[in-house]
Every structure is written in structure tokens, then in C-alpha cells.
C-alpha positions in Angstrom: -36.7 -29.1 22.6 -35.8 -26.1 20.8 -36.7 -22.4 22.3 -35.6 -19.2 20.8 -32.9 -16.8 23.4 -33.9 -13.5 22.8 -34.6 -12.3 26.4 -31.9 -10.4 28.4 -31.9 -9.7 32.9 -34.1 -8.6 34.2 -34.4 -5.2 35.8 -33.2 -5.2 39.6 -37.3 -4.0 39.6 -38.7 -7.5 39.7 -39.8 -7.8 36.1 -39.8 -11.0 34.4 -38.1 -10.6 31.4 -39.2 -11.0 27.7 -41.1 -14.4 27.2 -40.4 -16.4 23.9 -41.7 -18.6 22.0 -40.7 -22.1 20.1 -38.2 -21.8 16.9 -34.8 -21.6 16.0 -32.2 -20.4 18.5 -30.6 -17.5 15.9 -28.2 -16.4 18.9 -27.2 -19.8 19.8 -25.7 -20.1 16.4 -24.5 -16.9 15.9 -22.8 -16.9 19.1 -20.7 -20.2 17.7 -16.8 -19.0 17.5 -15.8 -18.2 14.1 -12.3 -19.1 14.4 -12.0 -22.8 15.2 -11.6 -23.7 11.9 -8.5 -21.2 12.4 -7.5 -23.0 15.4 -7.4 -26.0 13.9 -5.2 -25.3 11.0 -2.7 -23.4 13.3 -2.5 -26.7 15.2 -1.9 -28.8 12.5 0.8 -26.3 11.7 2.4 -25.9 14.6 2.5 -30.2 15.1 3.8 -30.5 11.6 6.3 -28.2 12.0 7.6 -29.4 15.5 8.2 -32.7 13.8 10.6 -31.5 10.9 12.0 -28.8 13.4 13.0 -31.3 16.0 14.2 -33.6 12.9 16.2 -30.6 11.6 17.7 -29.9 15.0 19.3 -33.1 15.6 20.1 -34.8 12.4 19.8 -32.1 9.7 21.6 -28.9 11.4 25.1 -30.9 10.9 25.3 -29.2 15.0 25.2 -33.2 16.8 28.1 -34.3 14.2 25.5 -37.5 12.2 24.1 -35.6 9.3 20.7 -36.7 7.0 19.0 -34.3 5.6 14.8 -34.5 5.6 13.5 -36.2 2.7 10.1 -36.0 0.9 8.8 -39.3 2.9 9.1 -37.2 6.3 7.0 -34.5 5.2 4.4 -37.4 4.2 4.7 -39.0 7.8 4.8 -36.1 9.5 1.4 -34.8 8.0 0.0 -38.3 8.8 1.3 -37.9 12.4 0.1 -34.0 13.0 -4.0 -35.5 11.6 -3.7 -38.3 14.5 -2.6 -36.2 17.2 -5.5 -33.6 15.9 -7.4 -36.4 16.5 -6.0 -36.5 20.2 -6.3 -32.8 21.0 -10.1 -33.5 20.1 -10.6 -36.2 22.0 -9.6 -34.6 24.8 -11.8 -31.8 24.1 -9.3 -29.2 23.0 -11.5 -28.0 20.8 -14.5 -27.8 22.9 -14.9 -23.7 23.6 -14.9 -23.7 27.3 -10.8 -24.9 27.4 -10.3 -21.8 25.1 -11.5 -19.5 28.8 -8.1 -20.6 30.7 -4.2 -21.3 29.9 -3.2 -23.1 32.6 -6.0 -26.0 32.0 -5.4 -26.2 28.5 -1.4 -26.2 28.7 -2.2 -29.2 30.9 -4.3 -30.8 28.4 -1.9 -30.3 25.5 0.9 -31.9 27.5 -0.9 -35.0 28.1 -2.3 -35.1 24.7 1.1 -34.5 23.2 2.7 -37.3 25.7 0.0 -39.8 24.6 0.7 -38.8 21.2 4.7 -39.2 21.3 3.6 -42.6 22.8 1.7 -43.5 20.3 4.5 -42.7 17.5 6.8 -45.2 19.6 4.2 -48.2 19.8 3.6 -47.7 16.1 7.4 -47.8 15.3 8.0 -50.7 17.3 5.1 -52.7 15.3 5.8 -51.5 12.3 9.5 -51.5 12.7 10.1 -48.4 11.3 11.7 -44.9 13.1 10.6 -41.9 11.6 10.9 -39.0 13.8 12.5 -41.8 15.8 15.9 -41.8 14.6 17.9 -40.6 18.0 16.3 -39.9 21.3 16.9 -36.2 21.2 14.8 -36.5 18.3 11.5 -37.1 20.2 12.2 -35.4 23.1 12.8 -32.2 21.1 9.2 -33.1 19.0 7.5 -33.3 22.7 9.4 -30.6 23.8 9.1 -28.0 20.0 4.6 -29.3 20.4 3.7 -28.2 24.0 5.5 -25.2 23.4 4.4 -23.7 19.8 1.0 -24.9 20.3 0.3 -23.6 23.6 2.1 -20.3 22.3 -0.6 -20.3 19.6 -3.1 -21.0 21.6 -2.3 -18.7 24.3 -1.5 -15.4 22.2 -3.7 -15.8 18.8 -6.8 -17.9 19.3 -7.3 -16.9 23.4 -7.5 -13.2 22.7 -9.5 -13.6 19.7 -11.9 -15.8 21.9 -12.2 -13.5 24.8 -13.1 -10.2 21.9 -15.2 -12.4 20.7 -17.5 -13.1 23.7 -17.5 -9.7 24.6 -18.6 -8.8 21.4 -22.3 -11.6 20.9 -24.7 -12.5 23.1 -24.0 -14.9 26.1 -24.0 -18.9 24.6 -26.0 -20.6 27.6 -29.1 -19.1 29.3 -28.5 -20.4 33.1 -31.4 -20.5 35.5 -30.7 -20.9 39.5 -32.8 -23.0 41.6 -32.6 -21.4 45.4 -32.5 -17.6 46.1 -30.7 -18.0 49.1 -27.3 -16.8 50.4 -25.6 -19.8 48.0 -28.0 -18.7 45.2 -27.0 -15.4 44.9 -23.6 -15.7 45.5 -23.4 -18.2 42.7 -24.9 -15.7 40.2 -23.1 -13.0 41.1 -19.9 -14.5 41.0 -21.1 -15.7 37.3 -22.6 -12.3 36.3 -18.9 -10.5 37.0 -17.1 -12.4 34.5 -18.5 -11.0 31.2 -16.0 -13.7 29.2 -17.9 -16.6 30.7 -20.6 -17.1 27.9 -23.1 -17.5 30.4 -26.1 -15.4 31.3 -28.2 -15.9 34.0 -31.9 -15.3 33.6 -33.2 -15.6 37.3 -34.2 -18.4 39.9 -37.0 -20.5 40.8 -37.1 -20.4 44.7 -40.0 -21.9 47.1 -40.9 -19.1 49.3 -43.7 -16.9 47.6 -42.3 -13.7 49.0 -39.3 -13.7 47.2 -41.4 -14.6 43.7 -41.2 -11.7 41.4 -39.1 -10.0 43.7 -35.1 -9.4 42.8 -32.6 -11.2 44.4 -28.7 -10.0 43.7 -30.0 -8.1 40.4 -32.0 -11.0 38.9 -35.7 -11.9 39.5 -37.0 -14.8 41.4 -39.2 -16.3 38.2 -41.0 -19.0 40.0 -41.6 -21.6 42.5 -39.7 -24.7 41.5 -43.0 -26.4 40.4 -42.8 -24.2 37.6 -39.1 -25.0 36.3 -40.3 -26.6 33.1 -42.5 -23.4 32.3 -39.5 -21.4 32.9 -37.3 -23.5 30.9 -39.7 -23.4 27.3 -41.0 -19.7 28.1 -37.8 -18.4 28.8 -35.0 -20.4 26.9 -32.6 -21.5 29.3 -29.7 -23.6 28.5 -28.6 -25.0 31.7 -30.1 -25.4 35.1 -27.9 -24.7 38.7 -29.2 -26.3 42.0 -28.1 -23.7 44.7 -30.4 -24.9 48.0 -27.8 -26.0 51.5 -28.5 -28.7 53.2 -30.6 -30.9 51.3 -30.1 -34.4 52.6 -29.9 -37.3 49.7 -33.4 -37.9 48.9 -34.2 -34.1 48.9 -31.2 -33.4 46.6 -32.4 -36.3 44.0 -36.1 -35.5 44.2 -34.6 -31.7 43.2 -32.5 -33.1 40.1 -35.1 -35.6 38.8 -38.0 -32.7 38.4 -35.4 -30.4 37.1 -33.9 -33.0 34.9 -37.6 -33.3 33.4 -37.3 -29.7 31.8 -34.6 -31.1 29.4 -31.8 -29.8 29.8 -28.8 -29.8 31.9 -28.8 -30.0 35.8 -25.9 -29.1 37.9 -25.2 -28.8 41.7 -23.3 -25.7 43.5 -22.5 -25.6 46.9 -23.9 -27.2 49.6 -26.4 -29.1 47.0 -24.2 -31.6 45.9 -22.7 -33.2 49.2 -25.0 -36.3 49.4 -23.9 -37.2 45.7 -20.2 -35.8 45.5 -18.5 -38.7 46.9 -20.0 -41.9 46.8 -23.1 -41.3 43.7 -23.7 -40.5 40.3 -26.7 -39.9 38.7 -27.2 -41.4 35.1 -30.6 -41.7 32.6 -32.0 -44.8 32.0 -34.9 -44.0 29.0 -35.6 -40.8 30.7 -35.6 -41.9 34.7 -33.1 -40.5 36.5 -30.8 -43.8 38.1 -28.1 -43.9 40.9 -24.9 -45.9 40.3 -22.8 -46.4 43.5 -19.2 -45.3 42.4 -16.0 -46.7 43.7 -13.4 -45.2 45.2 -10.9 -43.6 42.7 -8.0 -43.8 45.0 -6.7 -48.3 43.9 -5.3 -50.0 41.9 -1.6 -49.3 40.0 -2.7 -45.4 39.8 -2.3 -45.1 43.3 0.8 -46.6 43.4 2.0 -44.7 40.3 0.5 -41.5 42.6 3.1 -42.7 45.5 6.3 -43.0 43.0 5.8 -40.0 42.1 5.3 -38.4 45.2 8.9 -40.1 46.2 10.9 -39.1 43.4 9.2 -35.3 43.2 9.7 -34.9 46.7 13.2 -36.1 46.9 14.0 -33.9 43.6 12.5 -31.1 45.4 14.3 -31.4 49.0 17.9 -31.2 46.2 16.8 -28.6 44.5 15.6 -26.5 47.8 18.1 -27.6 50.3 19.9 -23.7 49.8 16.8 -22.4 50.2 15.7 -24.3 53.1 18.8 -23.3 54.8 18.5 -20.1 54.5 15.1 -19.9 56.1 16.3 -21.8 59.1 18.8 -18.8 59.7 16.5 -16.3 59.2 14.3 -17.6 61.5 16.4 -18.8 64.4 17.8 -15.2 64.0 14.9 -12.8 63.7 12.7 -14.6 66.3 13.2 -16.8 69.4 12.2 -20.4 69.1 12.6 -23.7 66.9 12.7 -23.7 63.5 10.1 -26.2 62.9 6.7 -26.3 63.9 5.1 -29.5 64.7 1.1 -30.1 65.0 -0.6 -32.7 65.4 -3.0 -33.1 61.8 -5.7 -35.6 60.8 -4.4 -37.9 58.1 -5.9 -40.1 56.0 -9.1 -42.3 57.9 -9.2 -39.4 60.7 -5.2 -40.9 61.6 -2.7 -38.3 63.6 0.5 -37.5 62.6 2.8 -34.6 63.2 2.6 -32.6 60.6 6.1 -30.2 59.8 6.2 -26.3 59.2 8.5 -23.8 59.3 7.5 -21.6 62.6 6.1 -18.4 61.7 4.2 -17.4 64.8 5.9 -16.3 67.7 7.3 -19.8 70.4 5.0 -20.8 72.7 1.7 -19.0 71.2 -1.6 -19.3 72.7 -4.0 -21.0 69.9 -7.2 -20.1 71.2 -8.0 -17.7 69.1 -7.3 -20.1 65.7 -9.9 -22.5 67.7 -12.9 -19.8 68.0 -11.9 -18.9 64.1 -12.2 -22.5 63.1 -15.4 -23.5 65.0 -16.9 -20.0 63.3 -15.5 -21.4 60.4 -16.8 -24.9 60.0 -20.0 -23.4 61.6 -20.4 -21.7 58.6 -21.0 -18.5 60.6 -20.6 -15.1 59.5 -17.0 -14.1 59.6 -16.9 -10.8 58.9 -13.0 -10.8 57.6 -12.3 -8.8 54.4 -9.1 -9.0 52.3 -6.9 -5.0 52.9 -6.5 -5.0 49.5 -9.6 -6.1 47.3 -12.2 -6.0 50.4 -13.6 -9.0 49.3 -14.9 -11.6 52.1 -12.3 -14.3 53.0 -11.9 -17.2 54.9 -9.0 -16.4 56.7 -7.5 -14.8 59.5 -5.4 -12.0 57.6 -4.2 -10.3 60.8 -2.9 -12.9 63.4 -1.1 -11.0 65.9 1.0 -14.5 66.8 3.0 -14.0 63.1 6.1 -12.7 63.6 7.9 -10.7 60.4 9.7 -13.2 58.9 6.5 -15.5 59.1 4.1 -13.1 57.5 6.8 -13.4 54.4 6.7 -17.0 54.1 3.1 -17.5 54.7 2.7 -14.7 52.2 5.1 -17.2 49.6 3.7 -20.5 51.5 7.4 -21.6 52.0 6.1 -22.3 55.5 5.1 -25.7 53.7 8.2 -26.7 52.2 9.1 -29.0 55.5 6.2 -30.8 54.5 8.2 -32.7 51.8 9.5 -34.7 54.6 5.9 -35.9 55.4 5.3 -36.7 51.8 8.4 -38.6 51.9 7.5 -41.0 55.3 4.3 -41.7 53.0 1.9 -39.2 55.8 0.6 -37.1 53.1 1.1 -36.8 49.2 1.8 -34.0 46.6 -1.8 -33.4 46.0 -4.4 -34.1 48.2 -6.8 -32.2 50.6 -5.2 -30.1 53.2 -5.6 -32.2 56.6 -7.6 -30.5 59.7 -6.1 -29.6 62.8 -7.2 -32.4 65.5 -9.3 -30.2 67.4 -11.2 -29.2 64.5 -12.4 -32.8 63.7 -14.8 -32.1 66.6 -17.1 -29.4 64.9 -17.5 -31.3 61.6 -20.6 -32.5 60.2 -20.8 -36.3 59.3 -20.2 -35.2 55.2 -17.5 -33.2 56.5 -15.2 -36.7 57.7 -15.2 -37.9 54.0 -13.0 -35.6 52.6 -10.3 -37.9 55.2 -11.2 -40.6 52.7 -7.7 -39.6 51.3 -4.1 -39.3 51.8 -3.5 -35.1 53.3 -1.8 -33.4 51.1 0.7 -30.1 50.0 -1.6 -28.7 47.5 -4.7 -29.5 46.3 -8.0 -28.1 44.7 -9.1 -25.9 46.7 -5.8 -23.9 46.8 -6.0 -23.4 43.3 -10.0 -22.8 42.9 -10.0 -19.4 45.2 -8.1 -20.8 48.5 -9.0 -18.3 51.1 -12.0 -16.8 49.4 -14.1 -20.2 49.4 -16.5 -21.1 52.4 -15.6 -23.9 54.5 -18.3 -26.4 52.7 -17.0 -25.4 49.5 -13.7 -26.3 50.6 -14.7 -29.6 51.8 -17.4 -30.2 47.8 -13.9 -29.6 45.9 -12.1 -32.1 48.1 -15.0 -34.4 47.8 -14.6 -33.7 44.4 -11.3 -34.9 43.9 -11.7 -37.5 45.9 -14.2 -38.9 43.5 -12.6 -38.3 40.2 -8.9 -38.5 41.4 -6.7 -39.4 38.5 -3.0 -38.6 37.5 -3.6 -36.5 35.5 -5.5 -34.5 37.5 -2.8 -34.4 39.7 -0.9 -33.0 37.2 -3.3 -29.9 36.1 -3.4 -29.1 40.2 0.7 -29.0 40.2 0.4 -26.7 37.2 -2.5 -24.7 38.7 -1.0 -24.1 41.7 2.4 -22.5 40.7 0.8 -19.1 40.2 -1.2 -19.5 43.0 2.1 -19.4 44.7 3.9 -17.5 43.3 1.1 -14.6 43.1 0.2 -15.3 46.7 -3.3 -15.4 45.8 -5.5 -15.9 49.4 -2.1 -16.7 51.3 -2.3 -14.3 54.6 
């Protein structure tokens, strides 16, 4: 189905926009960036270059003592190399516009699409018993090494700012219509209309209840009742389709995706909408009739155990690497407040399990914790909390002003090197690197039966709800991005959320 885009938002008035009829999408394809040819070219550069540089380095410099110059043949190979791993970075969608939005995704990406590559290089040379770009070990480390960085340098400081003027500059790329009108609803479309570099624009929503039709809800205008989402869809353009409506129960929530699935294009859940299917469902077309397939759990096999190695060997690196610092914060706190150094609470592991869960102690010994129990059952409630960040005044999730943290503990919940004993419960095999934070034992008893299936996995020190707005997401959000990961775990995933979460911390974004 083809539509023209021509109609912008609506007035905060209640009007409905400009209608459209069928044709050619002009600002679809003019909105296509210009410089990916550009980008592609620069990475084929910067590849080909890492090659002979890392070559260079360690056999041509005449610096390591063996000396052999590059010959013609190595330019040859390494042009032949730089097209295949092109052929990686597109296959794992480096190319594809929306990785061109963030740095920390895409540096992720480019490592593991320059690792598979260097892999590749050393199966080929042990079949074809060759060793270009091969010769010495230093030789391939440096190639991995001289690749992640010059192309994520590229990327980072030519093609991203050229991107981001770009999108400023045309109209947005997908038209995005919101099913629900509700408090989800138009949270969801505000947060998408702030960020002008997202590509998207959202057109309105369809919502049920007939007072809210042709009214405005958070600047846009309720269009229809959902009955009418394939109307909408032709009259008005629209790209992509967001379900917003809490607590839809299974049936409800596929009954919701198979008429708007109908209108053609894209369906996606936010918030509570997606709980029935995030852990255990996915919905796949069969000639046109939306199906079900029953998904196993990600969390077997030799990843898992791949998953506990490297929880071992991190953590044990880490505990090295920190012991000075860990030291230091014993002192500090034995000497600025009264009490142990370590905290212990009792946690919810994986399966609903205990286990005593380490921390360094940042509230004052002894401390009454009834007033973290009334937060968490408002919390989990999904009652109004009424808590806003000194700085920003934006809503949170938190309590920022705990009169039980003593000064030394606001500090390092502030840096979250409250966690750092927590290394010892990754290390008795309690919780894992990455993983969803575990509850509190007493707050098991105000979740909701969806709620329990985020302890389908191992706890653990980060995860991705720390790095996907930590203290500014809702408790059921919190809980659909563990379900999330829970459901497409994977090492590499694992890997981006260790990355991601570096500036979290050290930019003590939502810690309090």
C-alpha cells in the first residue's frame, strides 16, 4: 500500500490534520540519508587501512626487530578482506539508519562485527594454509584493535553529526500512529515528540472512548475509534502503528495486534501492552493471519554456560583490579559512620530463591525500613508517586531524599560503588553480570502474577533497565525490559548492556 506523507500535527485544537490521498511517498524518499554511500566508502577505508597499518606496525616499522616490508599481494588481500567484512557490518545492520541515532550501540555492533570478522580471516587461513595479515599475533590483534577504533571514530565524529543535521533539516521518515489515549499513550508520544533527531512523527491516536475523539490528548488529536485504524492508516499515511492500552490480558492484546496488523503496516507494543507476549510468545504471519509460536527460553544451552565463565573470570578481574578501591571505602565508612561495612538483605534470586545479597552500608546501622516498604508497595501499585528529580524536575521512580543515607552513602549511591560487594555474589554463582535487579523479599508480596517472570533469571549487577532510563521508568516498564531480556538474552547482548552502562555510571544518570 503506498500513501503519500504530506500532513504534519495537528493543532493542540482537536483538528484532524490534512487528509491524503494514494501516490508516491515524495518525502519518504527524500527524507532517505544522502551520505551512506559516504559511509560506506569511509568504512572500507578505514578497514583497509587498519590492515596495512597493523601490518606496518609489527613487521614493516623495523620497531619489533623481524623486518618485511608490504608487498603489492597485501594491498590485493587486504581489499578482498575490507569487501567481506563490509559485508559483516551490513549484515548486522550497520548500515541500517536507526544505528546511525546512538554511539554506544553501534560501537558495540562494530566490535562484534570486527571480532567475527578477525575470526573469519583465521578460519580462512587455516583452510587455505596461508597467513596474510597473519604473520605474528600482534599482527591481528593490532588489525582488531586499529578497526574498532578508526571506524567507530569515523562513525562517531563525520557520518553521526552529519546524520543528526540531516534529520533536523527533512521531514520526519515514519508517520507513527498510537493506539490508547491514556496515561501510557501520551506519555509514549511525548517522550517521542521531544527528540526532534528521532525521524519519527506522530500523527495522533485511535482511542475507544468517544469523548476523547477529536479532542487533543498531549498536543495530538485523538483521530478515531480503533475500528477505524485502517481508514486512518490510507487517509492519513502512517508508517508504523504503537499499541499503548495497560492491562490488556492475552487475548485482548492479540485481538488488538491482529486488526491493527490488517492496516498494513507495522504493529508494535509499549508499556503495559506487551506483557502477555514479552516473555513466553511471538507473533508471526502466516499468508496474512496473524500466528502464535511458543518461544523457548533463551537462558540453555553452552551460551549459558559461556554467560557463567565470563561472569567468573570478569568478576575475579574486577575484585584485582578494585581491591584498593574497595579498601578504601571500608575506611571511609567504618570512620564517617557507626556500623558494619557491609550490608546484607535478604533478595529474591532466580525462581523467587533467597539469598543475602552484599552492599556496602550507606544508610545509617540499625535503620527502620518502613518507609522503603510504603515506597515500594506505591511503587509496584503503580500509584502516583509524586517524586521529582532537584535538578531536571522530571518524575522519577525513586526515593531521592532518604533521610536513613548517611554522607558518605549519598556519594556512593550517587557513583553506585555501593554495588561493588556484589561481585562476591556473582562469584558464589547468586547473581550474574547482567541480569535483572532482584526484589527485596517483602516486595515479592505486592506483584502481579506477570510481575514473578522477570525471576525466570539469574539477579543481576546491571541490566536493561539501568541503562534504558533507570530511575525515570515506571515499575511495569521496569519489569517489560526485563522480560525483554529474558526473552532475547544473548552474549552479545550482554555485551552492549556492559558498554551501555559505563556512562550510566559514571554520569550517575537516575542513581539517588
Amino acid at each position: 500500500m503506498a500513501t503519500t506523507r504530506k500532513s504534519g500535527k495537528a493543532s493542540a485544537g482537536g483538528g484532524t490534520g490534512t487528509r491524503v490521498t494514494a501516490g508516491k511517498d515524495p518525502a519518504r524518499k527524500r527524507s532517505q540519508f544522502p551520505f551512506l554511500e559516504v559511509l560506506v566508502a569511509g568504512d572500507f577505508i578505514a578497514v583497509f587501512a587498519s590492515l596495512l597499518l597493523a601490518y606496518w606496525i609489527r613487521l614493516g616499522s623495523g620497531w619489533y626487530g623481524a623486518w618485511a616490508p608490504l608487498a603489492g599481494y597485501h594491498f590485493a588481500i587486504a581489499a578482498v578482506i575490507s569487501l567481506i567484512w563490509l559485508g559483516l557490518f551490513r549484515m548486522n545492520r550497520l548500515y541500517h539508519e536507526a544505528r546511525l541515532r546512538t554511539i554506544l550501540d553501534q560501537f558495540a555492533v562494530i566490535v562484534k562485527s570486527v571480532t567475527l570478522g578477525i575470526l573469519l580471516l583465521l578460519a580462512a587461513a587455516f583452510l587455505t594454509k596461508t597467513g596474510y595479515f597473519i604473520e605474528r599475533r600482534l599482527v591481528v590483534l593490532l588489525a582488531w584493535v586499529n578497526t574498532v577504533v578508526l571506524v567507530s571514530a569515523f562513525r562517531v565524529l563525520v557520518i553521526r553529526p552529519l546524520y543528526l543535521r540531516f534529520l533536523r533539516s527533512v521531514p520526519a521518515q515514519t508517520r507513527l500512529l498510537v493506539v490508547g489515549a491514556g496515561e501510557a499513550g501520551s506519555r509514549f508520544a511525548r517522550e517521542i515528540g521531544q527528540r526532534r533527531d528521532s525521524g519519527i512523527e506522530v500523527i495522533g491516536f485511535l482511542d475507544d472512548d468517544p469523548q476523547k475523539i477529536g479532542a487533543a490528548v498531549a498536543g495530538y488529536p485523538v483521530l478515531d475509534s480503533i475500528m477505524g485504524v485502517r481508514q486512518v492508516v490510507e487517509s492519513y499515511g502512517v508508517h508504523q502503528i504503537s499499541v499503548a492500552i495497560p492491562s490488556m490480558d492475552q487475548n485482548a492484546t492479540l485481538e488488538m495486534m491482529s486488526r491493527c496488523m490488517r492496516a498494513g503496516v507495522p504493529v508494535k507494543l509499549v508499556g503495559d501492552a506487551f506483557h502477555a507476549l514479552a516473555s513466553d510468545t511471538v507473533v508471526e504471519m502466516v499468508d496474512g493471519i496473524p500466528t502464535i509460536a511458543l518461544r523457548e527460553s533463551s537462558f540453555r544451552g553452552f551460551g549459558l554456560v559461556l554467560k557463567r565463565w565470563m561472569d567468573v573470570v570478569a568478576c575475579a578481574t574486577f575484585l584485582v583490579m578494585f581491591a584498593p578501591l574497595l579498601g578504601l571505602i571500608a575506611i571511609l565508612i567504618k570512620t564517617l559512620s557507626p556500623g558494619p561495612v557491609l550490608f546484607r538483605q535478604i533478595r529474591a534470586g532466580k525462581n523467587g530463591e533467597d539469598f543475602a545479597l552484599y552492599k556496602f552500608r550507606t544508610m545509617v546501622a540499625n535503620s527502620d525500613d518502613s518507609v522503603h516498604r510504603r515506597y515500594a508497595a506505591k511503587l509496584i501499585g503503580g500509584k502516583d508517586m509524586n517524586i521529582k528529580d532537584k535538578v531536571s524536575d522530571k518524575e522519577v521512580f525513586k526515593l531521592t531524599d532518604d533521610p536513613r543515607v548517611t554522607r558518605i552513602g549519598k556519594v556512593l549511591r550517587r557513583t553506585s560503588l555501593d554495588e561493588l560487594p556484589q561481585l562476591i555474589n556473582v562469584l558464589k554463582g547468586e547473581m550474574s553480570l547482567v541480569g535483572p535487579r532482584p526484589p527485596i523479599a517483602y516486595e515479592l508480596g505486592h506483584y502481579r502474577g506477570w510481575h514473578k517472570k522477570r525471576l525466570e533469571a539469574k539477579p543481576g549487577l546491571t541490566g536493561l533497565w539501568q541503562v534504558s532510563g533507570r530511575s525515570s521508568v515506571p515499575f511495569d516498564e521496569m519489569v517489560l525490559l526485563d522480560l525483554y531480556y529474558i526473552d532475547h538474552w544473548s552474549l552479545a547482548m550482554d555485551l552492549e548492556i556492559l558498554l551501555r552502562t559505563i556512562p550510566v555510571v559514571v554520569l550517575g544518570k537516575g542513581a539517588y
